[in-house]
C-alpha positions in Angstrom: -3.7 27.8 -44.1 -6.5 25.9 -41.9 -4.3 22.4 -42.5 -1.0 24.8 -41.1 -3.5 25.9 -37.9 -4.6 22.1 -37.5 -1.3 20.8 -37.7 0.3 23.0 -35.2 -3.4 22.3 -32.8 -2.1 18.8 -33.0 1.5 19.2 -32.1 0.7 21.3 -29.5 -1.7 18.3 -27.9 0.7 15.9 -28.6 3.8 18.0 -26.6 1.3 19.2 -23.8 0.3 15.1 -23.3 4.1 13.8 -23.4 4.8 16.6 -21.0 2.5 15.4 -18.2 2.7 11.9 -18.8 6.5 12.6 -17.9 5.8 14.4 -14.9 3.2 12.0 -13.5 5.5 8.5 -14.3 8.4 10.2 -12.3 6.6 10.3 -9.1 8.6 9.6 -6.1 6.8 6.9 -5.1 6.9 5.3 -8.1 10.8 5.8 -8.0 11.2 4.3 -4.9 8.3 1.0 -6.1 10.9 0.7 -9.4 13.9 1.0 -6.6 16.0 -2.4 -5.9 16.8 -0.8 -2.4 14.8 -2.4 0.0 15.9 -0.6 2.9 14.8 2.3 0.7 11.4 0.7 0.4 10.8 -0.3 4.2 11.9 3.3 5.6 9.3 5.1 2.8 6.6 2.2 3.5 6.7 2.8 7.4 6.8 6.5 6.3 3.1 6.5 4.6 2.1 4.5 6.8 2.6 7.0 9.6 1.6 9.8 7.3 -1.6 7.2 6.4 -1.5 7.0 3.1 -2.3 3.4 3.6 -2.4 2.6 -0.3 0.8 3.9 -1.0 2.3 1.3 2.0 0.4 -1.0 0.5 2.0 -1.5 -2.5 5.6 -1.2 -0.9 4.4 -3.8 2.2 3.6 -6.3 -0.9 6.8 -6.0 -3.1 8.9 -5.9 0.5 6.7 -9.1 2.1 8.8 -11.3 -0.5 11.9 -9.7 -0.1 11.9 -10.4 4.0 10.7 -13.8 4.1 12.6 -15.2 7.1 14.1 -12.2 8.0 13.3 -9.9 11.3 11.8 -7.4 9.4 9.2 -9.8 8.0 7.3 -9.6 11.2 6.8 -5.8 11.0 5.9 -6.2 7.5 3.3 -8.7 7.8 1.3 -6.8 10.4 1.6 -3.1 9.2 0.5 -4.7 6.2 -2.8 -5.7 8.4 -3.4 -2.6 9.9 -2.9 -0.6 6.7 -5.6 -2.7 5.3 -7.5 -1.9 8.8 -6.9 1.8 8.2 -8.5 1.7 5.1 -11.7 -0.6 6.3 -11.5 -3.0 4.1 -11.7 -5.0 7.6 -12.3 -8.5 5.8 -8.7 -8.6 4.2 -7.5 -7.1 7.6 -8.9 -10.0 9.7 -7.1 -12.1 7.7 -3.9 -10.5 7.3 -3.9 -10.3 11.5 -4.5 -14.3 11.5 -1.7 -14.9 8.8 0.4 -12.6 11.2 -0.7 -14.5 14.2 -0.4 -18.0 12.8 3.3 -17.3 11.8 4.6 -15.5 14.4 2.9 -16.8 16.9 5.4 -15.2 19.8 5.3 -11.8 17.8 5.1 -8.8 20.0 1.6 -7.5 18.3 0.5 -10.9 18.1 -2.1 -10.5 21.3 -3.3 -7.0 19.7 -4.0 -8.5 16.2 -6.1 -11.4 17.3 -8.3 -8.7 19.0 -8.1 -6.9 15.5 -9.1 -9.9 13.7 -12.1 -10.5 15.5 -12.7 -6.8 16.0 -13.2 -7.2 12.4 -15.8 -9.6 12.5 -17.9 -7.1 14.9 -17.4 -4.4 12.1 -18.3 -6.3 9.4 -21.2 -7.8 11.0 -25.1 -6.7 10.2 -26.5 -4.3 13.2 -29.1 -6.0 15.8 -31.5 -3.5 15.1 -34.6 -4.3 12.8 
């Protein structure tokens, strides 16, 4: 009777754990990262980003950066990829990001506003004057 009771405990735990590992790996966003469709990919990128959920753009500005290499929408790319890392203050990996997007497109039109950035960067990251 108690092995009966245990059994169906464990089959229960089993079906409940199955069930929300199936609703958690069918995310949307995860859809549209497993998606071939870049255009798919750059519309919900720019999407988070405006929403700012920079770590979801994130990880769709990476897998895109690859796929637009040479192409117009490379320049876009490259520096929302900087200012999502801004957004989030991780402003070392934004600095650099905004000279990688100034050194290759170097008549970009955000290229003025992410050298600012990148050294705006430096002044965050630096220790305060006071003792």
């Amino acid at each position: 009777m108690y092995f009966c009771t245990m059994l169906k405990n464990r089959y229960l735990i089993l079906l409940g754990v199955f069930c929300l590992m199936a609703f958690v790996s069918c995310s949307k966003h995860t859809q549209i990262l497993k998606s071939t469709d870049n255009e798919l990919k750059y519309n919900a990128a720019m999407a988070y980003y405006e929403q700012k959920d920079y770590n979801r753009a994130l990880q769709l500005f990476d897998v895109l950066q690859a796929a637009y290499r040479g192409k117009p929408q490379a320049e876009e790319i490259a520096y929302f990829t900087a200012e999502c890392y801004y957004g989030l203050g991780d402003y070392n990996i934004a600095s650099h990001y905004y000279k990688r997007y100034a050194v290759n497109f170097p008549f970009g039109k955000n290229v003025e506003t992410a050298i600012f950035r990148s050294a705006y960067c430096y002044y965050k990251e630096s220790p305060s004057m006071e003792l």
